[in-house]
C-alpha positions, -999 to +999 in steps of 0.1 A: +304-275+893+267-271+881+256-241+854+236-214+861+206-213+843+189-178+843+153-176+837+136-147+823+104-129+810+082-102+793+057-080+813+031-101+800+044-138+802+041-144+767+080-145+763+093-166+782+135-175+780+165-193+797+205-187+799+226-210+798+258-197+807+275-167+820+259-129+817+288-103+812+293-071+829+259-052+837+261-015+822+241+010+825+236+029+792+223+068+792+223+071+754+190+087+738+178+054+721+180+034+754+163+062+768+134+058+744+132+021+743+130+016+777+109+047+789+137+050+817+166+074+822+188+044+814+194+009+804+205-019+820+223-043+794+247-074+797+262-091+768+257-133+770+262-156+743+238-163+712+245-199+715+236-197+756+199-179+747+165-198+744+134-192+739+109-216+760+078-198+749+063-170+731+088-167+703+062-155+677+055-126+703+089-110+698+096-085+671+120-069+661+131-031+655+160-019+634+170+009+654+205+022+641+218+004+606+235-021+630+213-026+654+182-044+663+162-043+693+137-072+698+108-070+724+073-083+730+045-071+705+018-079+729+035-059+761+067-040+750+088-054+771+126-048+754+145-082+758+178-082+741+194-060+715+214-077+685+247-057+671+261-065+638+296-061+649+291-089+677+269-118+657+278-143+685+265-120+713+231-103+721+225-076+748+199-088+775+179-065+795+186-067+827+148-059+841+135-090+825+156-118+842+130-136+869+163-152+882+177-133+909+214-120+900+242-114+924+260-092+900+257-051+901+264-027+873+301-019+862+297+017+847+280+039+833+279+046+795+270+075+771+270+097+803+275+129+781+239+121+765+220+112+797+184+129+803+187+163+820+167+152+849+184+124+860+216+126+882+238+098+883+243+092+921+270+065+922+309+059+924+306+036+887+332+048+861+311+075+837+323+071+797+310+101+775+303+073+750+314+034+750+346+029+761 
């Protein structure tokens, strides 16, 4: 059975990545910080493995943001594109934004997280499990 490999990108082009292996569950994430890194009412975030993650071109583009004491959230300095978030508390995983891959991806978001902080304006319109924070 052959690997998937996932391609991705920035807004620009400048960053350019592949995946080589599996992304996790897709979750959509209300919480203030995704709110404000993304300009969006949400986030769209899957966890895949460090090891599976490369960088083809551009890596001198992406910086790097500590957002919370154990979180950082790396994106492009030329565009702002947000690519993947790094937690200390998972060192073998980052958290890939969704809206960057270029590969198409059969997969559809498994729930919704930090519901209880989600923009006033926005209504949640589907049947997705809703968690007040992570579950």
């Amino acid at each position: 059975m052959s690997e998937t490999i996932y391609r991705g990108s920035c807004l620009c082009q400048g960053i350019q990545y592949e995946i080589h292996g599996a992304i996790g569950d897709l979750v959509e994430c209300h919480c203030q910080r995704c709110r404000k890194a993304n300009g969006s009412a949400y986030a769209v975030n899957a966890p895949i493995r460090v090891a599976d993650f490369k960088i083809l071109q551009g890596e001198h583009l992406l910086k790097k943001y500590q957002s919370t004491a154990t979180t950082q959230r790396c994106f492009c300095s030329e565009c702002g594109s947000p690519i993947i978030s790094v937690k200390a508390e998972t060192p073998d995983l980052y958290r890939l934004r969704i809206g960057t891959l270029d590969t198409p991806l059969q997969q559809k978001p498994t729930m919704h997280i930090f519901a209880a902080s989600k923009a006033e304006w926005d209504d949640i319109c589907d049947a997705l499990p809703q968690y007040a924070e992570r579950p």
